[in-house]
N, C-alpha and C positions, 0 to 999 in steps of 0.2 A: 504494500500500500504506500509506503513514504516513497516509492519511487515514481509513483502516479503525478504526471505531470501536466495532463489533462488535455494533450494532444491528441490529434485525431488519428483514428486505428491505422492508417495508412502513411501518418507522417513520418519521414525518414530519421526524423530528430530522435525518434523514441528509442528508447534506452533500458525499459525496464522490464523486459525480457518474459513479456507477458504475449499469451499467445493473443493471435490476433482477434477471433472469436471474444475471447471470455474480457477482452480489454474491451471489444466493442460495446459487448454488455452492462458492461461495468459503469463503461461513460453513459449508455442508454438510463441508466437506472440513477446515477449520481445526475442526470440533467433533469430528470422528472423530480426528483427527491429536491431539486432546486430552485423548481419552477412550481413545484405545489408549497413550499416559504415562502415565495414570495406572495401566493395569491392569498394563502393565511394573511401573512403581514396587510396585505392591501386590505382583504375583508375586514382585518379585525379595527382598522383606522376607517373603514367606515360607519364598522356596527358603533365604535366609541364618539364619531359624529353624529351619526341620526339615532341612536337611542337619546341623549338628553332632549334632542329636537323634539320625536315623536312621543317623550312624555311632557314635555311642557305639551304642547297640542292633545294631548289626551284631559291633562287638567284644565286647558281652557274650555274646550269642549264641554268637557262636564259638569263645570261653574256654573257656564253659561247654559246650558242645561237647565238649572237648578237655578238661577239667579234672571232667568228671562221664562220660566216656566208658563207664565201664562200669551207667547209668542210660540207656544210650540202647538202644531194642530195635528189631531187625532189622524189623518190621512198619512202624517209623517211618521206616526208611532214603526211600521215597520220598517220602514227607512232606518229611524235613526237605530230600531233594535240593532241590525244587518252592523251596524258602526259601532253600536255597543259591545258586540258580540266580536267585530276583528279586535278592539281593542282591547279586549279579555287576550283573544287570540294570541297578540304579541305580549300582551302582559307575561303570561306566559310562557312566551318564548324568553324573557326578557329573565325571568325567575329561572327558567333550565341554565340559560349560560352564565350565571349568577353575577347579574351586573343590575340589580336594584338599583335605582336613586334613593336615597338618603330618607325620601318622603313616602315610600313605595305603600309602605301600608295602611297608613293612614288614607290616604287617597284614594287605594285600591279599595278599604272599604267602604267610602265615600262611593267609588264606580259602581259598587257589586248590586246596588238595586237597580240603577238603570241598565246594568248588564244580563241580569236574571229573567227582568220582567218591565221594560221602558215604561207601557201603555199604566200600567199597574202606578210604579212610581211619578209618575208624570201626575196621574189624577189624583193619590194621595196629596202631594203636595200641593196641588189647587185647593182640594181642599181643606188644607189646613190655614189659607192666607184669603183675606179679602176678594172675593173676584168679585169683578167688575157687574154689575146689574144686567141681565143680560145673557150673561156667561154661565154656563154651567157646567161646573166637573164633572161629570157622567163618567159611571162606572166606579166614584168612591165610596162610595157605602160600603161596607161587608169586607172588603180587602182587607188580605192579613199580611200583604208583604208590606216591610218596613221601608220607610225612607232613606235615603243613605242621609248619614250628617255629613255637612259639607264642614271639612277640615278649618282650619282657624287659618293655617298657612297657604301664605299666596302661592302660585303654579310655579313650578320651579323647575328647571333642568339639570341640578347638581345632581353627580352620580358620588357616591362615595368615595372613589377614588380624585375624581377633579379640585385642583384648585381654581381653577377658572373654565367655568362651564362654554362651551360652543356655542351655547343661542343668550345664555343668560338668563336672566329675571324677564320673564315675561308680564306686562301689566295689562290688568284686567280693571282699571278702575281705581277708584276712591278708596282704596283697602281702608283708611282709616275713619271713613264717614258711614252714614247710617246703613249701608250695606252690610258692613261687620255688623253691627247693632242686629240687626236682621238676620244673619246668618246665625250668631250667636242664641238668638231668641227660639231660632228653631230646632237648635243642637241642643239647648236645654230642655225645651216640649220633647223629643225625641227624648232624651234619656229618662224623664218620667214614665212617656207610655210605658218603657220599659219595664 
């Protein structure tokens, strides 16, 4: 092996007295074993870009979800399940190659009602809030699935490992105006039904 010089089977340079067959192989196998590092390397500097990306967009997603609830209309319920349900999807891919952010499960249980059951969580939250004269949450009565409590902390793309996240702080608004107040009021109501 230390006389392996990485020449080609036929170059006249070579010296290491290696038959021509088994050197061919050799180099066939060390080029593959070379070219599959480096496509590791490349994938894994992508999965470490767009994972912080595609969880900030998962938690804004789902704010907004939760924080424009009476914008969302019943025709969309299976749409956005389809969205709730890939974002399970990669959650879980996200959990197999154990590269969590920092915020994963907090969040995730924040995701897990609109992930389970959209149309469900969507009308519970209507009516748990003021709607509009008019309006009517149809289909909350009787449901037993739980709201998700929407976390205290803002969306975020930190991964555990980053000191300086790829997308950053993503802003969703007035974090510190009557929205928290709001968010807070209903994460308290939820822990009582409890």
């Amino acid at each position: 092996m230390s006389e392996y010089k990485g020449l080609e089977w036929s170059d006249d340079n070579r010296n290491d007295r290696w038959p021509n067959y088994e050197y061919h192989e050799y180099q066939t196998i060390c080029s593959a074993i070379s070219a599959e590092e480096g496509s590791i390397v490349w994938e894994m500097n992508e999965v470490n870009r767009l994972v912080p990306q595609f969880w900030a967009y998962a938690q804004v997603l789902s704010k907004a979800w939760f924080v424009f609830t009476d914008g969302l209309h019943e025709y969309e319920d299976e749409w956005n399940q389809t969205v709730s349900k890939q974002i399970h999807d990669v959650c879980q891919m996200i959990k197999t190659a154990d590269l969590l952010p920092v915020d994963y499960t907090e969040w995730y249980a924040f995701m897990k009602g609109w992930i389970d059951d959209f149309k469900t969580t969507r009308t519970r939250l209507l009516a748990t809030r003021d709607v509009p004269a008019g309006a009517s949450p149809a289909g909350a009565a009787g449901q037993t699935e739980a709201v998700g409590v929407s976390p205290a902390a803002e969306p975020s793309s930190a991964l555990p490992s980053q000191s300086e996240p790829s997308v950053g702080e993503i802003s969703t608004g007035d974090s510190a105006g009557s929205m928290t107040g709001e968010l807070l009021e209903f994460r308290e109501q939820q822990r009582q039904e409890r």
